[in-house]
N, C-alpha and C positions, 0 to 999 in steps of 0.2 A: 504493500500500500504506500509505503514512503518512497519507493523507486517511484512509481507509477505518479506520484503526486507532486514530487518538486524533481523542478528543472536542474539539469546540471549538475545532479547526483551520482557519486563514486563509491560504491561501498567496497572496501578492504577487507576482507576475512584472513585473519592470520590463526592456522589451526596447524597440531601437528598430522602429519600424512598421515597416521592409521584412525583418524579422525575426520580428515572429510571426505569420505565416502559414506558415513553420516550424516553430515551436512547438507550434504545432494540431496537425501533421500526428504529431507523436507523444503525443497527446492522445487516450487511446481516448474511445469514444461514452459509457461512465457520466460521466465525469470531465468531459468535457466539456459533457452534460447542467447539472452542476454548477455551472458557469460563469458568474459574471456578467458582466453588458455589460463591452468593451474600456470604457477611459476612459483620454483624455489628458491629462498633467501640464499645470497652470495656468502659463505662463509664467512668470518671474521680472517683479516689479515692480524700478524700479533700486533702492528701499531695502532689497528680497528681497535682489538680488545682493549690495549690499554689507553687509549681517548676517552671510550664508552665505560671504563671501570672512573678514570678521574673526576670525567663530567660527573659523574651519576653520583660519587661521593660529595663534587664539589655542591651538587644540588640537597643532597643530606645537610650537610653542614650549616647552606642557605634558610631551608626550608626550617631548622630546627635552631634558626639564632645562634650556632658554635661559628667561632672564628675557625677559620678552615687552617688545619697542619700546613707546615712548610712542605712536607712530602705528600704531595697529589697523589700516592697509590698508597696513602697509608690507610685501616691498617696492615696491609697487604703489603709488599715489594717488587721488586721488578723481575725477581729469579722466579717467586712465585706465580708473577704473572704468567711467564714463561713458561714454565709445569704445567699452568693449568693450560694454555695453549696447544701445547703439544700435547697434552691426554686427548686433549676434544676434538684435535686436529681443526682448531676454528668452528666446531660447528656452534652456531649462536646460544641456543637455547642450551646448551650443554654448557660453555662456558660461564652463563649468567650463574647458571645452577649450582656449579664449582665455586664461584666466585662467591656466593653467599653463601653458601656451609664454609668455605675456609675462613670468611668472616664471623660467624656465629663461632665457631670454636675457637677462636683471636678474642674474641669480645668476650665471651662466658668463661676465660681461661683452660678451656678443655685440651689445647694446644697453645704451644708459642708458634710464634712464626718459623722459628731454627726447629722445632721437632717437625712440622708442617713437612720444610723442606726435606727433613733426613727421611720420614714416611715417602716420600715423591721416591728418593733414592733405593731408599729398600723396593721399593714396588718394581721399579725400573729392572734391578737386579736380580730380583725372585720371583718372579713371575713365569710361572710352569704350567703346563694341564693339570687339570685335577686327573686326582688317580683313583681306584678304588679305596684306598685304604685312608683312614683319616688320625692326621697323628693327634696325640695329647698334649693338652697344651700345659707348660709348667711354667708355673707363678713363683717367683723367689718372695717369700713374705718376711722375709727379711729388710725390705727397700718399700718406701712409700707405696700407697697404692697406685698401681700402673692406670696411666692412663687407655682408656678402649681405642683404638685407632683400627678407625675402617678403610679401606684400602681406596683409593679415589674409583678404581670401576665399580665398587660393589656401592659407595655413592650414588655415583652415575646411574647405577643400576635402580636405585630406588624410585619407584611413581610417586609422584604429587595427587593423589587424586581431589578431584573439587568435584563435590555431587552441584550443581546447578542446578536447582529445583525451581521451575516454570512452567507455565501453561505445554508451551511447545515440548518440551521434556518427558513430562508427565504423559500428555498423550501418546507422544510416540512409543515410547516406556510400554505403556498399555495396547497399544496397535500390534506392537510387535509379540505381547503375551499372547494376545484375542488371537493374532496368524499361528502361534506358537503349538496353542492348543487344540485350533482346528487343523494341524498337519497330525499331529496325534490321531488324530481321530477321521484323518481322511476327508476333511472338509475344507472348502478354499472359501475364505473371506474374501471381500473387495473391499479395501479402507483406501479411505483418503485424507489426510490431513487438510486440515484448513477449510474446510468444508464450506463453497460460499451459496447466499442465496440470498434473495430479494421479498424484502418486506413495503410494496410500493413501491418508490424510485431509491430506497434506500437499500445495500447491499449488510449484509450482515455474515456472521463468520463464526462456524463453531469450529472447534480444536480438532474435532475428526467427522469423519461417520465411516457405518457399518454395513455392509448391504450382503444379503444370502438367502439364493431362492427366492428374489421377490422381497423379503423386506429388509425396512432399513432401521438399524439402530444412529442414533444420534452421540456425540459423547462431548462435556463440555469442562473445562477446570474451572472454575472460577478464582481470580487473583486474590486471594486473601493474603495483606499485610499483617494484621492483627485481628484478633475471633471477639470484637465488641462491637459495633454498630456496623463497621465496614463490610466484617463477614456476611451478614446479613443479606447489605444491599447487592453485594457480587454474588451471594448464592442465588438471589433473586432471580438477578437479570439472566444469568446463567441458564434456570430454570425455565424463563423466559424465552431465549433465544430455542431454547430446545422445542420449545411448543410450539413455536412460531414456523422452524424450521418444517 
């Protein structure tokens, strides 16, 4: 509705690749007509990373009233930046991702910056296939409590997940249970997201429908911020649009 409605509109979608072919799928056929070729971000070069690490400090610093360090890549350094470059081989979202755990563990004292570095060197150095056999690890309790140190791939390796809970979500979420359970059982839904129709000269829009053999199920979210007055009025209209439909 927002393409279709203002002139001169570009919309950007930055998603990772095993994510949008999701994204398509709630993509009707105009909109997607519309489309220009997918294209992948250009890797960071290492003087990319480290502009993009200063700026972005330098805007902390701004943003939170501190007089900015004399060294623009603190609290990080330039070996470090380096390490983490070459783990990620440049790639973007990798390197941001490095950049802010080696930060957290510099800020929370979980590391120094010098063990930082001598983990990067160990890794470099030991780094073998796994084997069957898995050895035991020995702790000398003799010497402070060792700090845990993850290894920057099995970092790397870890998802971020963010549940994003929305109308759009939720439907789909649901669309794909309702197709899920009728392959079980040998039965083929037709769903559609975004469901539009006309109430008079007015177009109106539910989150999905259902159709099989003839009839149609409707399916609507309603946007609830808070469950006091507002809920209410969204379950309403919700309710509404479905009857209308």
């Amino acid at each position: 509705r927002l393409y279709n409605e203002v002139k001169g509109l570009v919309i950007i979608t930055a998603v990772l690749k095993e994510i949008w072919p999701r994204i398509l799928e709630i993509a009707d056929a105009p909109l997607r007509s519309r489309m220009e070729p997918e294209q992948e971000l250009k890797p960071f070069s290492l003087n990319d990373l480290k502009i993009f690490f200063s700026k972005s400090m330098e805007a902390f610093w701004e943003d939170n009233n501190l007089n900015p360090p004399l060294y623009p890549l603190f609290p990080l350094n330039e070996k470090l930046i380096e390490m983490i470059y070459e783990k990620t081989q440049g790639n973007p979202r990798n390197s941001i991702k490095l950049c802010r755990r080696f930060i957290d563990k510099v800020v929370t004292e979980e590391m120094s910056v010098e063990e930082l570095l001598e983990a990067g060197a160990d890794i470099v150095a030991t780094t073998k296939p796994r084997t069957g056999e898995v050895e035991e690890e020995i702790i000398d309790f003799s010497k402070p409590r060792e700090v845990i140190k993850k290894t920057i791939e099995e970092i790397l390796a870890e998802e971020e997940y963010i549940i994003d809970v929305n109308p759009s979500s939720v439907a789909g979420a649901s669309l794909k249970s309702i197709i899920k359970v009728g392959e079980s059982k040998e039965k083929k839904f037709k769903t559609q997201m975004e469901y539009k129709f006309m109430i008079g000269k007015r177009s109106q829009t539910l989150a999905a429908s259902i159709e099989f053999e003839g009839k149609k199920w409707g399916m609507e979210i309603p946007s609830i911020k808070t469950f006091d007055r507002s809920a209410g009025v969204a379950g309403y209209y919700a309710a509404k649009r479905l009857k209308d439909a």
